[in-house]
N, CA, C and O atoms as CSV, one atom per row, in Angstrom:
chain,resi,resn,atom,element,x,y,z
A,1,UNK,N,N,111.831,103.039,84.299
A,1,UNK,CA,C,111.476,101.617,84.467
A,1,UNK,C,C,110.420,101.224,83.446
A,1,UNK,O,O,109.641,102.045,82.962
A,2,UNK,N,N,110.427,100.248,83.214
A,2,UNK,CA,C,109.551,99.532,82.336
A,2,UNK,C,C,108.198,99.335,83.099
A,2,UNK,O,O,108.033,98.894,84.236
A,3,UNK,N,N,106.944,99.924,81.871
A,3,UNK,CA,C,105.785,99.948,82.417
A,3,UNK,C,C,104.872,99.030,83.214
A,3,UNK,O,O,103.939,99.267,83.981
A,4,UNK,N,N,105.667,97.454,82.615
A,4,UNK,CA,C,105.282,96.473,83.150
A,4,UNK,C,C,105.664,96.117,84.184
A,4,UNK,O,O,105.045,95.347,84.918
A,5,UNK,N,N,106.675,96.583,84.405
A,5,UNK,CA,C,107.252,96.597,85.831
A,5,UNK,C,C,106.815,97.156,87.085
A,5,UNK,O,O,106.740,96.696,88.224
A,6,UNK,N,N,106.568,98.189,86.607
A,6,UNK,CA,C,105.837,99.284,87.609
A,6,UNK,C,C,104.376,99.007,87.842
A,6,UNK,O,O,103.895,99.342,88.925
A,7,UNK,N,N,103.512,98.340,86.796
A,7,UNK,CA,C,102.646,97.755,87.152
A,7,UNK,C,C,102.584,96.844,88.089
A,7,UNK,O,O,101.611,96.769,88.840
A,8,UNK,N,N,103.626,96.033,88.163
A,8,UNK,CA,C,103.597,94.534,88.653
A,8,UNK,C,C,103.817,95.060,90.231
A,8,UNK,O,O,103.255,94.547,91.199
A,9,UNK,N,N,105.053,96.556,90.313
A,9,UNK,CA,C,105.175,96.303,91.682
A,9,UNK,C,C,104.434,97.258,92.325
A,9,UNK,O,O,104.782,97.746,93.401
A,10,UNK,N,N,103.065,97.668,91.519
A,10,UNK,CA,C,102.035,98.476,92.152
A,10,UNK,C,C,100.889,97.299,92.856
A,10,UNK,O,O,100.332,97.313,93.954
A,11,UNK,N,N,100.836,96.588,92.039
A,11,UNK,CA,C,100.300,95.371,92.142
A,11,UNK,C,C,100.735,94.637,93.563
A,11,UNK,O,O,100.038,94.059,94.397
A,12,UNK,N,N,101.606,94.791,93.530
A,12,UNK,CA,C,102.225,93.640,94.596
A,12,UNK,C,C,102.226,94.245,96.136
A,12,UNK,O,O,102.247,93.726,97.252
A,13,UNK,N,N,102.194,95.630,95.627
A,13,UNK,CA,C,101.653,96.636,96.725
A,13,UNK,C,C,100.879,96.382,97.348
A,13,UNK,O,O,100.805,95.846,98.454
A,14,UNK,N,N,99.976,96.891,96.431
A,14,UNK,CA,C,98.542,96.709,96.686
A,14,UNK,C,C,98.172,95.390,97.431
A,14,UNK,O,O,97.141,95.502,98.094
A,15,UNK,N,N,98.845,94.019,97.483
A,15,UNK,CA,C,98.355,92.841,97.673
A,15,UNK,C,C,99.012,92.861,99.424
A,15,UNK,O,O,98.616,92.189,100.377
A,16,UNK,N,N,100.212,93.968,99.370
A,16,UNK,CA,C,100.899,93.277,100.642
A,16,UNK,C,C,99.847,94.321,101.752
A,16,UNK,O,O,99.583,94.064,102.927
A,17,UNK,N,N,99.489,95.255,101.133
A,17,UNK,CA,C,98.808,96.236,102.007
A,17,UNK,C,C,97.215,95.743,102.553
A,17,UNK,O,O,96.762,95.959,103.677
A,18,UNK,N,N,96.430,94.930,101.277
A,18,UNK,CA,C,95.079,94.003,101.467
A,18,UNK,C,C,95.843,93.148,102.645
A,18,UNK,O,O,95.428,93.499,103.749
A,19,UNK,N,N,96.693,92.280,102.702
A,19,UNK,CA,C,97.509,91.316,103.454
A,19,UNK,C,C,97.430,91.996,104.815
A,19,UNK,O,O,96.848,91.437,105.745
A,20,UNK,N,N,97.929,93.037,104.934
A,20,UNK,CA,C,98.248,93.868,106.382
A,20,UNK,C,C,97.147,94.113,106.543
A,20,UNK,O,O,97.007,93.467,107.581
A,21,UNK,N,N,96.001,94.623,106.329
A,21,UNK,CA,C,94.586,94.898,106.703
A,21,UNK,C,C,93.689,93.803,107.409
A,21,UNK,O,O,92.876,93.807,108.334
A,22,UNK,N,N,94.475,92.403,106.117
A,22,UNK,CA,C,93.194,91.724,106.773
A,22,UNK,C,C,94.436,90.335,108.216
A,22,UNK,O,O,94.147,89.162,108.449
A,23,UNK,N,N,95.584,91.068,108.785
A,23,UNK,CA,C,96.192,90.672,109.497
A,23,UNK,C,C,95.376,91.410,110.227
A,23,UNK,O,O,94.669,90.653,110.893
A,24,UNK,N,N,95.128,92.534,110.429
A,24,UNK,CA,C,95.051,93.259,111.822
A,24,UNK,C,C,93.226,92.542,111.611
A,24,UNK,O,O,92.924,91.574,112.309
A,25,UNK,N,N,92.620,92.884,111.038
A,25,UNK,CA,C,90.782,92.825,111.244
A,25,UNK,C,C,91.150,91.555,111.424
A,25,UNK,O,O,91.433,91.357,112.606
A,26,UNK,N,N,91.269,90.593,110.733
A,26,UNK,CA,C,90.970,88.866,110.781
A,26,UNK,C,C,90.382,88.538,111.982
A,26,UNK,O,O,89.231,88.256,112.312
A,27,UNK,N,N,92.072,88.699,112.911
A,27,UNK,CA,C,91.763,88.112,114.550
A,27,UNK,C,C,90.589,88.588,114.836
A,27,UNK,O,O,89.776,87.672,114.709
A,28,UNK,N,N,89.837,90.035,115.318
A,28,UNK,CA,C,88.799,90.653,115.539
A,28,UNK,C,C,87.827,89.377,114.814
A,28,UNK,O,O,87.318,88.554,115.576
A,29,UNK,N,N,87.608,89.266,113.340
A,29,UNK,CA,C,86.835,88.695,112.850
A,29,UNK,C,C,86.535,87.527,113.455
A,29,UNK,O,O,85.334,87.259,113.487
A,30,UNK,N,N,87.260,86.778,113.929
A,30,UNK,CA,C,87.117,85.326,114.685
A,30,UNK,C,C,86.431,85.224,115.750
A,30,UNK,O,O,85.938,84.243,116.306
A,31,UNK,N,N,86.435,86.772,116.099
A,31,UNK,CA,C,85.830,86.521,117.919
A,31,UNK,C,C,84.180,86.925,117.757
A,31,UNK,O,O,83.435,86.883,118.737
């Protein structure tokens, strides 16, 4: 695969996994 590619979908990783983290803490955070 193309390097840029693999960047992009390390990247996008990374963003869905920040995403899932701050799904679960958030609610907590509110209270």
């Amino acid at each position: 695969a193309l390097a840029k590619g693999d960047a992009k979908a390390v990247e996008t990783r990374e963003l869905n996994l920040f995403a899932a983290i701050l799904a679960i803490f958030a609610p907590n955070a509110w209270i």
